[in-house]
C-alpha positions in Angstrom: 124.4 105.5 133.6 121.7 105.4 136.0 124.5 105.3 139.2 125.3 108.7 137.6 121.9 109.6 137.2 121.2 109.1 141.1 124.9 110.8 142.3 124.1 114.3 140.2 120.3 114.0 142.4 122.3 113.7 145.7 123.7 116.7 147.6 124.4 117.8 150.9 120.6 118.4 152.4 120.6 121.2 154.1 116.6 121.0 155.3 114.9 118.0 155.9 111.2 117.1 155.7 110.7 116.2 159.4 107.2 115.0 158.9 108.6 112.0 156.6 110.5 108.6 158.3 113.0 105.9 156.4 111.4 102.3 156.4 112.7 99.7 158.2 113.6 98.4 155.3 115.5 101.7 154.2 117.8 101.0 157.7 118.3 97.6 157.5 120.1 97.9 153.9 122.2 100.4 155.2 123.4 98.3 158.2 124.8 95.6 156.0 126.0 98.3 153.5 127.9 99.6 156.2 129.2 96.5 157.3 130.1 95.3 154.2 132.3 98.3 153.7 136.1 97.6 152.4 138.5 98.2 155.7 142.2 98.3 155.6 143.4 94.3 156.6 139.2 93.5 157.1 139.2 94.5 161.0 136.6 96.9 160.7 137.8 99.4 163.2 134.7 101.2 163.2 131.2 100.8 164.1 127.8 102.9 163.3 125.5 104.1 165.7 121.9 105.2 164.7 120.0 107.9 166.0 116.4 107.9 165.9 115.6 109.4 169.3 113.9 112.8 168.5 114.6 114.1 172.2 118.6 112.8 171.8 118.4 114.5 168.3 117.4 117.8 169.4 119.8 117.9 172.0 122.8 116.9 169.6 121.9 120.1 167.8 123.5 122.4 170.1 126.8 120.3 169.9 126.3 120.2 165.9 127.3 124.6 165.4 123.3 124.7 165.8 122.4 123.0 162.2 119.0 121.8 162.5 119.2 118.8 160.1 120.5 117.0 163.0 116.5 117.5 164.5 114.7 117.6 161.0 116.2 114.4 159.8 114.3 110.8 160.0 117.4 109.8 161.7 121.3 110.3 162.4 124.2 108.0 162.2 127.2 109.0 164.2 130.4 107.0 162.1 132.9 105.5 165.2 136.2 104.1 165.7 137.1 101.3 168.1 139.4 103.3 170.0 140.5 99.8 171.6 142.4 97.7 169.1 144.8 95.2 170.6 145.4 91.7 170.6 142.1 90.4 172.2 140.6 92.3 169.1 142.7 90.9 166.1 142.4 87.6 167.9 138.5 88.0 167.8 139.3 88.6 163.9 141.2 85.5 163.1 138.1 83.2 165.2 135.7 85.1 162.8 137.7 83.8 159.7 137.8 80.7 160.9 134.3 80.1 161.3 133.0 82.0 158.3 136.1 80.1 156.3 137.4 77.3 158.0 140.8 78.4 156.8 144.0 75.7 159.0 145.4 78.4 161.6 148.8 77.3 159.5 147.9 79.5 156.9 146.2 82.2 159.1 148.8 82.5 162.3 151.6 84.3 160.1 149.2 87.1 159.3 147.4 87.3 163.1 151.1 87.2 164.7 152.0 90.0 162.0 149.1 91.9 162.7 149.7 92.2 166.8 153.4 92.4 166.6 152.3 95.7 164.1 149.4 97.3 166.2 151.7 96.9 169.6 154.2 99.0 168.3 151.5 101.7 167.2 150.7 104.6 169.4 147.2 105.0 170.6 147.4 108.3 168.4 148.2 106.5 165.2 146.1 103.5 165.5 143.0 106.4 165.6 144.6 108.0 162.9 144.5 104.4 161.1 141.0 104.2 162.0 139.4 107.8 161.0 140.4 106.3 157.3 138.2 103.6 157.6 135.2 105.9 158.6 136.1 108.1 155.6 135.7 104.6 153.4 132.3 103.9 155.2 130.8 106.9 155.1 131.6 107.5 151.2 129.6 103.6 150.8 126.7 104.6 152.3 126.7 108.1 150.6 126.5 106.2 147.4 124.0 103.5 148.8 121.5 106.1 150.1 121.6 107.9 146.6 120.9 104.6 144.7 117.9 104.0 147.0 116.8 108.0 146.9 117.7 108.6 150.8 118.8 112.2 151.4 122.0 112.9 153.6 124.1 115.5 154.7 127.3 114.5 155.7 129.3 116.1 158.5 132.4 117.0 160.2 131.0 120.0 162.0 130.5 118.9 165.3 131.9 118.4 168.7 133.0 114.9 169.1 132.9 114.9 172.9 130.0 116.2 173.2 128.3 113.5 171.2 130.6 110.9 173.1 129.2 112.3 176.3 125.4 112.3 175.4 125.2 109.1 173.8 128.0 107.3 176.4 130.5 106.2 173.8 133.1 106.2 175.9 131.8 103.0 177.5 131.5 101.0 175.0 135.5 102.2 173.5 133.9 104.2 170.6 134.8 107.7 169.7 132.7 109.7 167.5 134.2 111.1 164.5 131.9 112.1 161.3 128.3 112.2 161.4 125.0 111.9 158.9 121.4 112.7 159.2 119.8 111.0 156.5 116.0 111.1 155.3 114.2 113.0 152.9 114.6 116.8 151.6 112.2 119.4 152.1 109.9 120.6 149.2 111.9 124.1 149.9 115.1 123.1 150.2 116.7 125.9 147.7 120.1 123.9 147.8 118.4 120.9 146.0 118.1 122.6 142.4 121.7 124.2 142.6 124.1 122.8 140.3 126.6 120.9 140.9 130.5 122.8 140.6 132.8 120.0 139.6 136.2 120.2 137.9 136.2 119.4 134.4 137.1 115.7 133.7 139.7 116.7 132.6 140.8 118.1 135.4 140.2 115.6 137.8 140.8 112.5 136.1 144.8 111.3 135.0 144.7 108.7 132.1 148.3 107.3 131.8 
């Protein structure tokens, strides 16, 4: 029950302890948590970027509807999509699997060819909607990871996304900004750490058939 245990100590930080810093260590296991991540057909559409920049911080704060965890925490990560997903990209893919794998391109080419016939008929607008998922699926991982390892977070939708795309130049590099999450370490007085949780009943939220 101990997963349990660490998921009822976890909750939406609202103050952080600005004085105290994640390891190294702490960041490193949430870079391969996060790329280890499940993704719909294992392109990882996404990518994480991680703020640690105290001046870059504080300015986000004004694009964040003025919360000041964004400043207080040890650091931020800002979840992405790949807002360029085309055949270069999938092809990039299938020479990943084959040298992780060596799987024969006969039993791999029927899938690839699959996959860029799909994406080409997508709009740009619902190959980002495919995308956002995927940072809802990454973001829930490292929710989960952070509790296990006793990292605070507060995880976010409140911001403006081009703002954030604009100070940290994600347009260059094809990435849009889409949910964020300072992480680090709760304040002594941090009232919302002793509220309950409010949960439906089991019963309630759980269909056994």
């Amino acid at each position: 029950m101990e997963i349990i245990e660490q998921l009822n100590w976890r909750y939406a930080t609202k103050k952080f302890n600005k004085n105290k810093q994640l390891s190294a260590q702490d960041i490193q296991q949430l870079k391969e948590a996060f790329n280890l991540t499940a993704t719909s057909y294992g392109l990882q559409p996404i990518k994480l970027v991680i703020l640690s920049n105290k001046t870059l911080q504080k300015e986000l704060v004004a694009h964040t509807f003025n919360q000041p965890q964004v400043e207080q925490a040890s650091h931020v990560l800002v979840f992405c999509i790949e807002t360029k997903i085309d055949t270069n990209y999938i092809e990039t893919y299938f020479k990943r699997i084959k040298a992780i794998r060596n799987t024969p391109d006969a039993i791999t080419n029927p899938f690839k060819q699959f996959l860029i016939e799909d994406f080409d008929k997508k709009s740009q607008v619902d190959i980002e909607s495919w995308a956002v998922k995927q940072v809802y699926l990454a973001m829930g991982n490292l929710l989960t990871v952070c509790a296990l390892h006793k990292i605070d977070a507060c995880p976010m939708e409140g911001f403006v996304g081009d703002k954030y795309d604009e100070v940290l130049d994600l347009k260059s590099k094809n990435l849009k900004s889409i949910l964020i999450m300072p992480i680090g370490f709760r304040a002594e007085d941090d009232m919302f750490a002793d509220f309950k949780k409010v949960r439906k009943p089991l019963s309630d939220a759980v269909i056994e058939l």
